[in-house]
N, C-alpha and C positions, 0 to 999 in steps of 0.2 A: 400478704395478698396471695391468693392462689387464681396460680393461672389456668383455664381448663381449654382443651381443644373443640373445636368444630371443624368442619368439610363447609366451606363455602363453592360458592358454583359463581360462572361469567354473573348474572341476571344480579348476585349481590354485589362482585364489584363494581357491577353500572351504574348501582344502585336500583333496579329496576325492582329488585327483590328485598324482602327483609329478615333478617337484619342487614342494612347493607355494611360496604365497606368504608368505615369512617373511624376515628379515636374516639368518638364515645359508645362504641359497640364491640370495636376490637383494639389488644394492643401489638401482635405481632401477626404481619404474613406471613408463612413458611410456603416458600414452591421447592417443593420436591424436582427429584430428578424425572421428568414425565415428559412425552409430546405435547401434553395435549396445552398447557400453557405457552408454548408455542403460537401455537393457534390462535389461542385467545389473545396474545398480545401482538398479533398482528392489526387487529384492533386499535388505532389511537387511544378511542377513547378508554378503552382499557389498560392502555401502558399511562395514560395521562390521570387514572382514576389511582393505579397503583402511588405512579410519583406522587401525587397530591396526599395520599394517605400517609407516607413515610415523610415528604415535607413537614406536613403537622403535627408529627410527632411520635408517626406510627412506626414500629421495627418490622424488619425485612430480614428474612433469613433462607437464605439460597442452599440448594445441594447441587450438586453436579449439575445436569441443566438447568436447576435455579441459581446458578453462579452466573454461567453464561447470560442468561436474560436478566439479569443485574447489570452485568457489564457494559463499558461501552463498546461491545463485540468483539470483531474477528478484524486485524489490522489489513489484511488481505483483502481488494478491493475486488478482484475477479474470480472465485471462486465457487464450491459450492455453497462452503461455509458464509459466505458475504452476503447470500439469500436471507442466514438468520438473523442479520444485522438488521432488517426494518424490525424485528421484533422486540431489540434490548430495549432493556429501561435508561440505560445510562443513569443509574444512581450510587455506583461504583466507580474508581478513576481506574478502572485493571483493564489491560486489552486480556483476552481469555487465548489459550493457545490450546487448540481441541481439535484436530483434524480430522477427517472422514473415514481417511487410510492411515490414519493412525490408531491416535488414542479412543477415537470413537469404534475403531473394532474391539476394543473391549467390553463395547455394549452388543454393537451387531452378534457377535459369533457366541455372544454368551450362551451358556444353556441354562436360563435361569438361574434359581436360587443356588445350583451348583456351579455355576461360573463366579464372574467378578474376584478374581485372585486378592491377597492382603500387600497390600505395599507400605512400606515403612515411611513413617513424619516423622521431622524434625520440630521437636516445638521450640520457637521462637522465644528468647527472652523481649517484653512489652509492659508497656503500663496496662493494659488491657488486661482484667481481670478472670477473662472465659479458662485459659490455660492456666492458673496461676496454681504453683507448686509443681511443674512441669519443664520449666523452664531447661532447653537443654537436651531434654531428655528424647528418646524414639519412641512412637506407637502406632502400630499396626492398625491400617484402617481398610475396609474392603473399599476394591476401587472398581468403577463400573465407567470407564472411559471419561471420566469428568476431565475439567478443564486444568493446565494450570495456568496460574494468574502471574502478569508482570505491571508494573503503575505504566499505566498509559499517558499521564500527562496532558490530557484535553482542557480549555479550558471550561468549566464548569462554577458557576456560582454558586452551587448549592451542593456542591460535592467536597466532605471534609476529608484530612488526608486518609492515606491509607495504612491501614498498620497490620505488618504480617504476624500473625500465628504460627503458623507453621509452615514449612517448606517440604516437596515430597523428598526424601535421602534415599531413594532411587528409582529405577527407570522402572514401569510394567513390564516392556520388554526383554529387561533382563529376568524378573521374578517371575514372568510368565509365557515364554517366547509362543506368538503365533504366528501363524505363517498363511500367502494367499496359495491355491492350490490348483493347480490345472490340468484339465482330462487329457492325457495320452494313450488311449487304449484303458487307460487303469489312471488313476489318481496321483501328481506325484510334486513335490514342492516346488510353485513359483517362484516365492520371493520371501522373505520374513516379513513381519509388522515391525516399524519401528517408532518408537518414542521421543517425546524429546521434552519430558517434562523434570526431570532430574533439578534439583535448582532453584526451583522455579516456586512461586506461589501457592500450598495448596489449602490454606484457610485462611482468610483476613479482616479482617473489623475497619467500619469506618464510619459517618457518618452523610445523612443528604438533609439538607433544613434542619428541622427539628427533630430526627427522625433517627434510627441508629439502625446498622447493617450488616449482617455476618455472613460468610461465603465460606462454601468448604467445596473442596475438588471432588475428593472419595466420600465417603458414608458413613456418617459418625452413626446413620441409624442402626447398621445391620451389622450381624455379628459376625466377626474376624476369623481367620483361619488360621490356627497353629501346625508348621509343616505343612504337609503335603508337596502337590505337583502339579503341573498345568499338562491335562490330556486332548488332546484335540479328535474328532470323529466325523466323520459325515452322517448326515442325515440322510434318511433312503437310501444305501448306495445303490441295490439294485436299480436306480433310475441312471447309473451309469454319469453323464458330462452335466445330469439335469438335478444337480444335489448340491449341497451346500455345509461348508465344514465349520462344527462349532465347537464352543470347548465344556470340559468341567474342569473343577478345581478337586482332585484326589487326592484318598489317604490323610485329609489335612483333618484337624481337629475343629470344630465350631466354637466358639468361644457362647458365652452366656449373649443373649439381648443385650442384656445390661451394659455389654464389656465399653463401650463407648459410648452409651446412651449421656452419660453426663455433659459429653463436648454439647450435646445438642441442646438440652435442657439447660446448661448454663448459658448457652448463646442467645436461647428465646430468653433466657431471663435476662442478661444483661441488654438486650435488643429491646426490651420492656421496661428498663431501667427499674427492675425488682430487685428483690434482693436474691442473689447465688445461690444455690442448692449445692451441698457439699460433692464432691467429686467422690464417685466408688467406683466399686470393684480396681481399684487404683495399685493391682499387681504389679510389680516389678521387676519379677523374675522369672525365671523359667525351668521346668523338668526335663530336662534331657534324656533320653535313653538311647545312648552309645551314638549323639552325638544330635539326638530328631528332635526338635523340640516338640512335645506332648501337651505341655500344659500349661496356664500363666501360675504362678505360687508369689507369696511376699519376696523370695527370696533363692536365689540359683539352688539348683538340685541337679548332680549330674549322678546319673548311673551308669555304670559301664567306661564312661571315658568321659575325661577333662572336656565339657563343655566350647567348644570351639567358634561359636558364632549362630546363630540360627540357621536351622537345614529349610532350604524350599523345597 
């Protein structure tokens, strides 16, 4: 069976439009990391037309804020964050850990496509087949502030366990320190950004009714960064205390589309209960030069000096 994508809009999960959203029209949602679902699942009958579709049979495949709006939210009752909590689906058992002044400044101060730094997974040994041949192993994935996930333990009838993929193997803010910034005459560091997802959850499968579920924190869509550095710059400065400082991600290497594209293609397929698509571009190693990482290869390549660890 081949599975082919569309763009659906609110008016087809209402069903108001067609084709709407139901398992004899579709087999998986994907919500991207976006606002604008947000929105839309502030909506009842929208969060209520989702649950109903993934009850019956249908798969759900979340990215960074499509993790969170799976989830059963943000454990913090008074917050900002606890606003997004009328919108989750709850068809996750994960509380989501994604803070404003945290991890979510990885998306504020991004500068686009040149932001979102590469942070390292840990993949998960699972019976779950999405990662399988990985088991164990690190892989750089670009991260744009997503969530990480811990089992929230609500009780829930229709939510099957949870089973972790992968964990992040280390903080953003170590692989990419940013900092908040404040006008004294001239520009000059507040405070750092800090993290606190190390540990923690950053892909996991589970199921709700009849229906299967996968979550990922970072972006299995887009493509990774080999070395580099996290630079930080204001926008406008001539506008002096009325500017705003964001980053890129320099000197780093862009890896292929491809380099992760299979986490997500195998997740829609197993979220479809299809059959797998082979895992590629499944490098393992890496080109060194006198110590930088350059490039992925099958297999370690150092030039200049004994390969020491991956340079950020």
């Amino acid at each position: 069976r081949v599975i082919t994508s569309s763009v659906i809009g609110r008016g087809q999960v209402l069903g108001r439009d067609t084709p709407a959203l139901h398992t004899g029209s579709f087999d998986v949602l994907v919500i991207p990391g976006s606002g604008r679902p947000y929105v839309d699942a502030a909506d009842p009958r929208w969060r209520d037309a989702v649950r109903g579709f993934v009850a019956d049979g249908g798969g759900y495949v979340g990215i960074c804020g499509g993790a969170n709006l799976a989830s059963m939210g943000f454990r913090e009752r008074w917050s900002v964050n606890a606003l997004l909590n009328v919108s989750t689906l709850g068809i996750a058992n994960v509380y989501v850990n994604d803070q404003q002044l945290e991890e979510w400044q990885y998306l504020w101060k991004a500068n686009w496509e040149m932001g979102m730094p590469p942070v390292d997974v840990r993949v998960v040994a699972s019976d779950n087949p999405i990662f399988a041949g990985w088991y164990g192993e690190r892989r750089s994935m670009r991260y744009g502030g997503g969530p990480g996930m811990i089992p929230a333990g609500v009780q829930c009838s229709e939510c099957g366990p949870v089973v972790p993929l992968a964990v992040y193997a280390e903080e953003p803010m170590e692989v990419a320190p940013l900092h908040f910034w404040r006008w004294r005459g001239g520009w000059e560091m507040a405070a750092n950004v800090t993290t606190d997802v190390a540990g923690e959850y950053a892909a996991v499968a589970s199921t709700y009714g009849d229906g299967r579920v996968a979550l990922f924190g970072p972006h299995p869509e887009k493509p990774t960064w080999f070395g580099g550095h996290v630079e930080e710059f204001p926008v406008r400065p001539r506008l002096g205390p009325f500017t705003w400082f964001i980053y890129n991600w320099s000197d780093g290497v862009l890896s292929s589309p491809s380099y992760n594209w299979w986490m997500l293609r195998r997740a829609v397929a197993w979220a479809a209960d299809g059959v797998m698509p082979p895992v590629s571009a499944a490098s393992r190693g890496w080109l060194s030069v006198h110590g930088r990482v350059v490039l992925p290869l099958p297999s370690d390549v150092a030039v200049g000096c004994a390969r020491q660890g991956r340079e950020r």
